[in-house]
C-alpha atoms as an extended CHARMM CRD file, in Angstrom:
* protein
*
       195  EXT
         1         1  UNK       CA            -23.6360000000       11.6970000000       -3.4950000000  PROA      1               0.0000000000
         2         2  UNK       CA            -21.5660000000        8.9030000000       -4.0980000000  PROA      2               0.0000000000
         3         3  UNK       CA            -18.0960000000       11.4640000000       -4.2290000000  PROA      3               0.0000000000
         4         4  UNK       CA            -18.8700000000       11.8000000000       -0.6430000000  PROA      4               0.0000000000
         5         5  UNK       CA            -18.2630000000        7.1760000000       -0.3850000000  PROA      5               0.0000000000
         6         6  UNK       CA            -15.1550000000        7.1910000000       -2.1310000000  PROA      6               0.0000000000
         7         7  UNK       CA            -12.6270000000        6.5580000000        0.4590000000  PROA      7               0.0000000000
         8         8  UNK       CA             -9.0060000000        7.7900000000       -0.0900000000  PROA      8               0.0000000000
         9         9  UNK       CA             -6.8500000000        6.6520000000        2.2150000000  PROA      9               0.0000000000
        10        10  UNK       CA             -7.0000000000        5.5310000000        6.4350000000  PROA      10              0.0000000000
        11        11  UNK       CA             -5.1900000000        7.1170000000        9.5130000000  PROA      11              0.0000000000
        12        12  UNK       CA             -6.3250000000        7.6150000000       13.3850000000  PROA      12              0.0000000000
        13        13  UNK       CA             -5.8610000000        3.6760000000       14.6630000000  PROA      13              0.0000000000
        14        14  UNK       CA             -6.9190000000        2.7630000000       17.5470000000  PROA      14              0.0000000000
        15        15  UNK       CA             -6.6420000000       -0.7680000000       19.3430000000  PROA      15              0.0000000000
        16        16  UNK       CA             -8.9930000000       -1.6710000000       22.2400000000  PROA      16              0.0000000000
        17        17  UNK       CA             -8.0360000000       -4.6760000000       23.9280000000  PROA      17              0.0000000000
        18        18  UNK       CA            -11.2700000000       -6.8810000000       24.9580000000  PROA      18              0.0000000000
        19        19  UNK       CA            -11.8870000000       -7.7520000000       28.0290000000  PROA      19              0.0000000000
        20        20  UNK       CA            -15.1130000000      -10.2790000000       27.4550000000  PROA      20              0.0000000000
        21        21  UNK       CA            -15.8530000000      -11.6030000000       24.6810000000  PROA      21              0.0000000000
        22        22  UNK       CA            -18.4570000000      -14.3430000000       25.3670000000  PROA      22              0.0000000000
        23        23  UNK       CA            -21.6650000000      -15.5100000000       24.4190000000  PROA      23              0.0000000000
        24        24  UNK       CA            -23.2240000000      -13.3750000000       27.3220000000  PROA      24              0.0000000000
        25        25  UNK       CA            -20.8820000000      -10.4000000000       27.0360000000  PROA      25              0.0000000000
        26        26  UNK       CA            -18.9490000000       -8.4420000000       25.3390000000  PROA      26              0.0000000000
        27        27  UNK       CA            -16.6300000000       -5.5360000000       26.7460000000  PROA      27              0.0000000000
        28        28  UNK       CA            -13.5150000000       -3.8280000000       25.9810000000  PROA      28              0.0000000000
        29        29  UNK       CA            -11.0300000000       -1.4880000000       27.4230000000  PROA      29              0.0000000000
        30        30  UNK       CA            -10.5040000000        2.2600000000       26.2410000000  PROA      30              0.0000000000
        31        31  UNK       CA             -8.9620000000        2.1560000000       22.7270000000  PROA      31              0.0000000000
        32        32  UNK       CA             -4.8350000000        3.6770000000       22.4000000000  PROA      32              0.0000000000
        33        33  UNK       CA             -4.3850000000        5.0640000000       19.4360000000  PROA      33              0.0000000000
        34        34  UNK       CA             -1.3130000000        4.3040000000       16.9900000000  PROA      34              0.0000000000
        35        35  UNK       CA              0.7690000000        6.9000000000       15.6940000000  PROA      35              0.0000000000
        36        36  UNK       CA              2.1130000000        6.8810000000       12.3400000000  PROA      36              0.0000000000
        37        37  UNK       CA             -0.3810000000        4.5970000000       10.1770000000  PROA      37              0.0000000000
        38        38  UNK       CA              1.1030000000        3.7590000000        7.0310000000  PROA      38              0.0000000000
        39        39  UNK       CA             -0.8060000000        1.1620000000        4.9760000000  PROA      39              0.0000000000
        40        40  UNK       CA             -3.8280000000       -1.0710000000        5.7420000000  PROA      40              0.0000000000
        41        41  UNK       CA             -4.1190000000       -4.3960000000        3.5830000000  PROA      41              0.0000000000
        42        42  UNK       CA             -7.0670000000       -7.0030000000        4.2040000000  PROA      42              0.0000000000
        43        43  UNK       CA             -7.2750000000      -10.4010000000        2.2020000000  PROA      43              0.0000000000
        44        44  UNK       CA            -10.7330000000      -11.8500000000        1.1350000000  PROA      44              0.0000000000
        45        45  UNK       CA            -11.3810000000      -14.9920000000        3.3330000000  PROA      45              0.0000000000
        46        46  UNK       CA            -15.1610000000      -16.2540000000        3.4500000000  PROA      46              0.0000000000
        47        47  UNK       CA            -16.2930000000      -13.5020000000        0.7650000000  PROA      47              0.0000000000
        48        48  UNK       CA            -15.0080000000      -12.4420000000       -2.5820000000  PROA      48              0.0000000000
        49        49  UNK       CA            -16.2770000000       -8.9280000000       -4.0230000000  PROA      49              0.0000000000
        50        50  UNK       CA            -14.8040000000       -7.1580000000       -6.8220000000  PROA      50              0.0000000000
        51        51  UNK       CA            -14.7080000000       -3.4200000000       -5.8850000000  PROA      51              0.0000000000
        52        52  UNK       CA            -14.8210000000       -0.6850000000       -8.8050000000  PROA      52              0.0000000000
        53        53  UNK       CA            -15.2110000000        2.5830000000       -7.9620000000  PROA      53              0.0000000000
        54        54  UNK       CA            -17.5710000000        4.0140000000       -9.8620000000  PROA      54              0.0000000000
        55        55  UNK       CA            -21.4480000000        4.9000000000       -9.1840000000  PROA      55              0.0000000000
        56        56  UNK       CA            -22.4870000000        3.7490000000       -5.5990000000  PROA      56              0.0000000000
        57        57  UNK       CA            -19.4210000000        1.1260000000       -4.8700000000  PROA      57              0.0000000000
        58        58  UNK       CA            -17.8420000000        3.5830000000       -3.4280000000  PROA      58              0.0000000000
        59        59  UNK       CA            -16.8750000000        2.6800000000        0.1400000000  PROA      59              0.0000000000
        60        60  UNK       CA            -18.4200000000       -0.6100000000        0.0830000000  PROA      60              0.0000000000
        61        61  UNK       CA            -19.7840000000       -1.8580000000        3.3830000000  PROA      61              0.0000000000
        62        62  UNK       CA            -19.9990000000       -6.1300000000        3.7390000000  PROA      62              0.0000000000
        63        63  UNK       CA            -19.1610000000       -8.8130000000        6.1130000000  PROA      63              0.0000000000
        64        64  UNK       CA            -15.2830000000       -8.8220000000        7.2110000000  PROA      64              0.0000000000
        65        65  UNK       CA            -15.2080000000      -11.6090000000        8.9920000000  PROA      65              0.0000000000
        66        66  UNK       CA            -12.0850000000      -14.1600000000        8.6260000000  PROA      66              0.0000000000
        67        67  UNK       CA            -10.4790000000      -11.3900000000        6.8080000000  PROA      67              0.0000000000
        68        68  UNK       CA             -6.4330000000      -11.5110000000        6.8930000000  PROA      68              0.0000000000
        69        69  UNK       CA             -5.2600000000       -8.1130000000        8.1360000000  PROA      69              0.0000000000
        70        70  UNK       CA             -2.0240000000       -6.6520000000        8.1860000000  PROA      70              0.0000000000
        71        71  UNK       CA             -1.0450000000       -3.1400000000        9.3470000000  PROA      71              0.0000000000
        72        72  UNK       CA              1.9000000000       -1.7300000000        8.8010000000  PROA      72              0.0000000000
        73        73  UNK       CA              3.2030000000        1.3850000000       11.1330000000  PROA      73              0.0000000000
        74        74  UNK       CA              5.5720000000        3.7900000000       10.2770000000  PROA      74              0.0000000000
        75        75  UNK       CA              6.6570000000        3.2490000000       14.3670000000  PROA      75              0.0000000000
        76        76  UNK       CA              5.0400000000        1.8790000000       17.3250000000  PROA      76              0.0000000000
        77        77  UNK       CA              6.4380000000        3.9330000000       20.1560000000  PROA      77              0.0000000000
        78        78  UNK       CA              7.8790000000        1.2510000000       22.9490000000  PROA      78              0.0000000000
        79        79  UNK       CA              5.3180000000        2.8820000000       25.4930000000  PROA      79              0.0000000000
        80        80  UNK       CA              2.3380000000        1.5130000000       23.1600000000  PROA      80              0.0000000000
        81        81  UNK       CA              4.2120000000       -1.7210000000       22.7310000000  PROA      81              0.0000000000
        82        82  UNK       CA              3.2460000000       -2.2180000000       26.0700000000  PROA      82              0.0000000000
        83        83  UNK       CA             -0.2050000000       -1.3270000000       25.4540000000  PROA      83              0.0000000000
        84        84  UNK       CA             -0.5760000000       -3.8150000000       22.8110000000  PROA      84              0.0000000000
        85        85  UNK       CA              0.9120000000       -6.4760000000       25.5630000000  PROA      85              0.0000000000
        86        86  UNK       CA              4.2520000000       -7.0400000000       23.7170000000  PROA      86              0.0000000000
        87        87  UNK       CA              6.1740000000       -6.4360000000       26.8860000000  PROA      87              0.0000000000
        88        88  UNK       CA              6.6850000000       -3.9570000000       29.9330000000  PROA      88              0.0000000000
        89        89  UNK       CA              7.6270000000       -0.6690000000       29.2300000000  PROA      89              0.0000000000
        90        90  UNK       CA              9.5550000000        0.8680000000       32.0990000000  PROA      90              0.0000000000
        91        91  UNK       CA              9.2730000000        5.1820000000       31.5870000000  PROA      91              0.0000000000
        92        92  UNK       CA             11.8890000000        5.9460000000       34.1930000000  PROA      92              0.0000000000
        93        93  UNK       CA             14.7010000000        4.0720000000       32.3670000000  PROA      93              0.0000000000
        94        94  UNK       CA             12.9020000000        4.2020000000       28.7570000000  PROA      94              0.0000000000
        95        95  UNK       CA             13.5300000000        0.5400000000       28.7700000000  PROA      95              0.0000000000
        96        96  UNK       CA             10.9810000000       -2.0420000000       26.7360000000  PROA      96              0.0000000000
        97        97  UNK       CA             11.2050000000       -5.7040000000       28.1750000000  PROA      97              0.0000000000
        98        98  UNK       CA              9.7520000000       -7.2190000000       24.7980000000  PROA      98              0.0000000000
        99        99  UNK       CA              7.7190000000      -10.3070000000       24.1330000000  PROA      99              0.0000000000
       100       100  UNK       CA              6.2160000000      -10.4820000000       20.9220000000  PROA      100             0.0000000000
       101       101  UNK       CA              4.3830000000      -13.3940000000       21.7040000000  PROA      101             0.0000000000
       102       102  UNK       CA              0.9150000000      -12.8470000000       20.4380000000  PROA      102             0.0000000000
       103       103  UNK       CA             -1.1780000000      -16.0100000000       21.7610000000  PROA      103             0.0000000000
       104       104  UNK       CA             -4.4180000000      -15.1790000000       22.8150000000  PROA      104             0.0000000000
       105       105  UNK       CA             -4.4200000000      -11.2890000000       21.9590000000  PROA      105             0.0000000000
       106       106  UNK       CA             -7.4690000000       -9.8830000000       20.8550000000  PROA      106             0.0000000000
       107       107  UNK       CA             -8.5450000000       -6.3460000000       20.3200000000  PROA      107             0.0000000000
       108       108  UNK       CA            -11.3320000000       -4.1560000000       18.7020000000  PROA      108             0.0000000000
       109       109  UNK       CA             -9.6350000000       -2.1980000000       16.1830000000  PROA      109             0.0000000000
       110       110  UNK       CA            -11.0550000000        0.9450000000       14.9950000000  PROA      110             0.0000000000
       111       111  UNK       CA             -9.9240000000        3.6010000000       12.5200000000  PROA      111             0.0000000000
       112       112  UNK       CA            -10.7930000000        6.5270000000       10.3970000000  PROA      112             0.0000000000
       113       113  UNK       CA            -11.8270000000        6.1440000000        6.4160000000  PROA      113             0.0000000000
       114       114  UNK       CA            -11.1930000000        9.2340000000        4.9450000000  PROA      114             0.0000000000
       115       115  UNK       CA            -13.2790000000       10.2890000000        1.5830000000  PROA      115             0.0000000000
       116       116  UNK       CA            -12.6020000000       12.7830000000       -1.4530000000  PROA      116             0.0000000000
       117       117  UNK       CA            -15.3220000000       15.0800000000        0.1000000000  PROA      117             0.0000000000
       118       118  UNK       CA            -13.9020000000       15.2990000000        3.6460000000  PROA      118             0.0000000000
       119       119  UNK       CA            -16.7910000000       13.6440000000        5.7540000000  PROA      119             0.0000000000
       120       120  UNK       CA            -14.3910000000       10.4000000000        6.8040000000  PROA      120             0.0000000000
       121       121  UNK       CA            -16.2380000000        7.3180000000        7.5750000000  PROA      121             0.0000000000
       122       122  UNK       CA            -14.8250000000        5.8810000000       11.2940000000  PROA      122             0.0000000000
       123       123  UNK       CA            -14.9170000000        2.0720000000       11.6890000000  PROA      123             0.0000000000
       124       124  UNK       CA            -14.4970000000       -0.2600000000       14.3260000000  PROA      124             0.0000000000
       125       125  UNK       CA            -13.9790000000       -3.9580000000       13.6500000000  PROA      125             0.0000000000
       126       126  UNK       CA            -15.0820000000       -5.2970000000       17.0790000000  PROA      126             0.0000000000
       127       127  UNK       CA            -12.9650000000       -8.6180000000       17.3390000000  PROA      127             0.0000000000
       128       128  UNK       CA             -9.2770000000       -8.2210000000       15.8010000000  PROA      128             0.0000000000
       129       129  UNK       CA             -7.1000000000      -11.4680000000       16.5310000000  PROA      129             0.0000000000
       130       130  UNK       CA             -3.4900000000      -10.4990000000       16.6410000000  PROA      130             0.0000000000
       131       131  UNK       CA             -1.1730000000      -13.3630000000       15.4030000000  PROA      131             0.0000000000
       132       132  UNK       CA              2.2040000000      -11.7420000000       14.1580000000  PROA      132             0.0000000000
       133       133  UNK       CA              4.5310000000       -8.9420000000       14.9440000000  PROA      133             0.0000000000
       134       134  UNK       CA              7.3730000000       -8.4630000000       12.8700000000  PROA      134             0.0000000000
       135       135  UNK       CA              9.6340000000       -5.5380000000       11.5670000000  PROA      135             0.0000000000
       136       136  UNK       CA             10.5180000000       -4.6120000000        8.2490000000  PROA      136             0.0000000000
       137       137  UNK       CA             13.1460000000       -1.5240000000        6.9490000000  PROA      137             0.0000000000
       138       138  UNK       CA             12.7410000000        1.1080000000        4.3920000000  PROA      138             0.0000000000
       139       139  UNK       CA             14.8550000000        4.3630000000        3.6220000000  PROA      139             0.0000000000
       140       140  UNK       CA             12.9270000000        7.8910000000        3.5860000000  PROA      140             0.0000000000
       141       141  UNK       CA             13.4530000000        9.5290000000        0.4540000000  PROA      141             0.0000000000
       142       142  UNK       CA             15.0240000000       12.9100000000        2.3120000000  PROA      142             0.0000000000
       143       143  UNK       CA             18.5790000000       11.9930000000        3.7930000000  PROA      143             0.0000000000
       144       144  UNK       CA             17.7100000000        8.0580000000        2.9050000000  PROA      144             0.0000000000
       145       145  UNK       CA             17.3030000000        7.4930000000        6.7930000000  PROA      145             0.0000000000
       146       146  UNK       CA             16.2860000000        3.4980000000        7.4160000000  PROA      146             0.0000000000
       147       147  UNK       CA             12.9990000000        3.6290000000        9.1720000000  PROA      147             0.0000000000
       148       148  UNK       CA             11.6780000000        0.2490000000       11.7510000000  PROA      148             0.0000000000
       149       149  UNK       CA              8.2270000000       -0.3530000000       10.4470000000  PROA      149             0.0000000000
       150       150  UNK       CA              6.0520000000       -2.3520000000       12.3480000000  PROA      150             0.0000000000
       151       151  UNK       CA              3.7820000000       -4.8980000000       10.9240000000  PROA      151             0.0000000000
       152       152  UNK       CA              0.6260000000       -6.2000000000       13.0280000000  PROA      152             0.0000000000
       153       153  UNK       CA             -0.6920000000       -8.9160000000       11.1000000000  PROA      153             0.0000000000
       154       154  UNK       CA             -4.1980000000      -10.8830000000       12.9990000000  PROA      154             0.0000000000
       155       155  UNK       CA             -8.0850000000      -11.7850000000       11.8280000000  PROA      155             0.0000000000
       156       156  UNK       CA            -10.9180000000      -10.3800000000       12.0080000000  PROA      156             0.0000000000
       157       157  UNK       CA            -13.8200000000      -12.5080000000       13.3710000000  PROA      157             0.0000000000
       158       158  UNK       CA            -16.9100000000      -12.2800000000       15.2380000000  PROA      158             0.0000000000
       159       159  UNK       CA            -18.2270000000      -11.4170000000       18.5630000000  PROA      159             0.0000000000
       160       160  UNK       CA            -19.7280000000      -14.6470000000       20.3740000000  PROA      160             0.0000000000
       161       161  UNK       CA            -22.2080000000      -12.4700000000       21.8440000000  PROA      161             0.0000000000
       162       162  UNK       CA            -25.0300000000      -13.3450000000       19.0420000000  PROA      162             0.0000000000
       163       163  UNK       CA            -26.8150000000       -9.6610000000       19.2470000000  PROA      163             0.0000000000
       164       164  UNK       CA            -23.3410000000       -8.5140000000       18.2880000000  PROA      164             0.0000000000
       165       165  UNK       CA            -22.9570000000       -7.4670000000       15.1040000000  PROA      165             0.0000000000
       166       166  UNK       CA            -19.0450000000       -7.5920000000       14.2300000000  PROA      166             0.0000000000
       167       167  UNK       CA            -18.3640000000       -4.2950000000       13.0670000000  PROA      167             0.0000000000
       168       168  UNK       CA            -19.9720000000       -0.9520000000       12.7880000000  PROA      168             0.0000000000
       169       169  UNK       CA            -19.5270000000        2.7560000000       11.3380000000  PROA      169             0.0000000000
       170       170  UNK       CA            -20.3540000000        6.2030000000       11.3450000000  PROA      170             0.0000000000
       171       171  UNK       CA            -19.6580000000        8.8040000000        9.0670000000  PROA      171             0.0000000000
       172       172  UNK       CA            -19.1760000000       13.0470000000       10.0270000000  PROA      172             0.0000000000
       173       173  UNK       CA            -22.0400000000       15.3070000000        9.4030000000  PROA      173             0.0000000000
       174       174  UNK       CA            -21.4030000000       17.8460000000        6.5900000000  PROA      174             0.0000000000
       175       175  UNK       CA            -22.0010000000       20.2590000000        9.6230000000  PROA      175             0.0000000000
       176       176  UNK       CA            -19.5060000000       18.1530000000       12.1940000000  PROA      176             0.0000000000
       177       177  UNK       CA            -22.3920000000       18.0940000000       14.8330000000  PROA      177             0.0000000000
       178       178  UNK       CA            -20.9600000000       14.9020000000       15.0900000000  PROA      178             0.0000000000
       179       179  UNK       CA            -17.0970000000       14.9800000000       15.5310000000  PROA      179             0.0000000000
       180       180  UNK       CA            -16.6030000000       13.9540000000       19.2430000000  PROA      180             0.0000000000
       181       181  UNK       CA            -19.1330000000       11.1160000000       18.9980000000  PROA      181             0.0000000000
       182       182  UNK       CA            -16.7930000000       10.4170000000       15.8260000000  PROA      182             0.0000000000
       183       183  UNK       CA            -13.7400000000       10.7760000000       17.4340000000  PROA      183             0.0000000000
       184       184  UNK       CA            -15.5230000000        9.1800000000       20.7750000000  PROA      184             0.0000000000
       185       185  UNK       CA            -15.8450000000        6.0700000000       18.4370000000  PROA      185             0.0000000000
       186       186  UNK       CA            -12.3770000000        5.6670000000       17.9170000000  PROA      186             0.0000000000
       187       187  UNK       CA            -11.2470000000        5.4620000000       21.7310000000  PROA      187             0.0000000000
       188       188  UNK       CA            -14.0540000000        4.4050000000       23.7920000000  PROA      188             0.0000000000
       189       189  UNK       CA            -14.4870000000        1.5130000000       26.0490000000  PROA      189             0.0000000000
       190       190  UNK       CA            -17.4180000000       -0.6550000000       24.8400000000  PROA      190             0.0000000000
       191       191  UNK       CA            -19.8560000000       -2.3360000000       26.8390000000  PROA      191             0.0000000000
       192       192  UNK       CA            -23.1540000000       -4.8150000000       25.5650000000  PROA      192             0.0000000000
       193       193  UNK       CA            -25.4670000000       -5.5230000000       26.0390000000  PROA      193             0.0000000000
       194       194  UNK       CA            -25.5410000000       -2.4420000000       27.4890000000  PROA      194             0.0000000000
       195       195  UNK       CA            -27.4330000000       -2.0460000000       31.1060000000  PROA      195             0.0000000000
């Protein structure tokens, strides 16, 4: 059983801007997915945990909140640039008018856990404040190409709406009765309380 925890690697992001987040409601938009995940890192803020994978730590579930996150992206096409607010994308001319300015940019961010046995957890981190955009370089290992990789750096915190718990996961059936409500997870807009 716990083979089936042990979580390998992440892909299939997905930021949902919100829309509400008060102590009455909470509601966001439908999530776009980014392209081209590369690497995940979290720092411990209010809890510290030692994680060894062995017996049933695997894929350890806890509290997340006032977590550092960074994500770093292989490339953020300029059309999802826009998504993210970071300026106006214009298709006609391919054009980006940029402004990284990040003030006041929350989203829920959700994304896929995937584990040795195949049945990926999905996750989705319901307040994500973004606080830095920047751009780093690295050369492929094929023709030694330099590659624009995209670093999202914000925190995760809580909803205000107190029934709101500030995360939340599934994992796929062995069967995948479950896959679109999995991949559902990932993308759609969230309303509570719900009516």
């Amino acid at each position: 059983m716990s083979a089936k925890r042990a979580i390998i690697g992440f892909r299939g992001v997905a930021l949902a801007p919100i829309l509400t987040d008060s102590i009455t409601a909470y509601e966001t938009g439908a999530g776009a997915a980014l392209a081209y995940a590369g690497k995940m890192s979290r720092s411990v803020k209010e809890n510290k945990a030692d994680i060894y994978y062995d017996d049933d730590l695997y894929a350890q579930l806890r509290s997340v909140s006032g977590e550092d996150v960074e994500l770093r992206m292989a490339e953020v096409l300029l059309s999802q640039l826009e998504t993210l607010g970071l300026g106006v994308y214009d298709a006609q001319t391919e054009t980006l008018e940029a402004n990284f300015s990040v003030a006041g940019k929350f989203f829920a961010l959700r994304c896929v856990a995937d584990t040795v046995s195949g049945l990926p957890f999905y996750f989705n981190y319901r307040v994500f404040e973004l606080t830095g955009v920047k751009f780093d370089n690295f050369a492929s290992k094929q023709a030694n190409a330099s590659v624009c990789e995209v670093i999202l750096s914000g925190v995760f915190k809580k909803p205000q709406l107190a029934t709101l718990k500030p995360w939340a996961v599934m994992q796929l059936k062995e069967d995948e009765s479950n896959l679109e409500a999995c991949n559902s997870f990932l993308t759609a807009a969230e309303t509570k309380p719900e009516s």
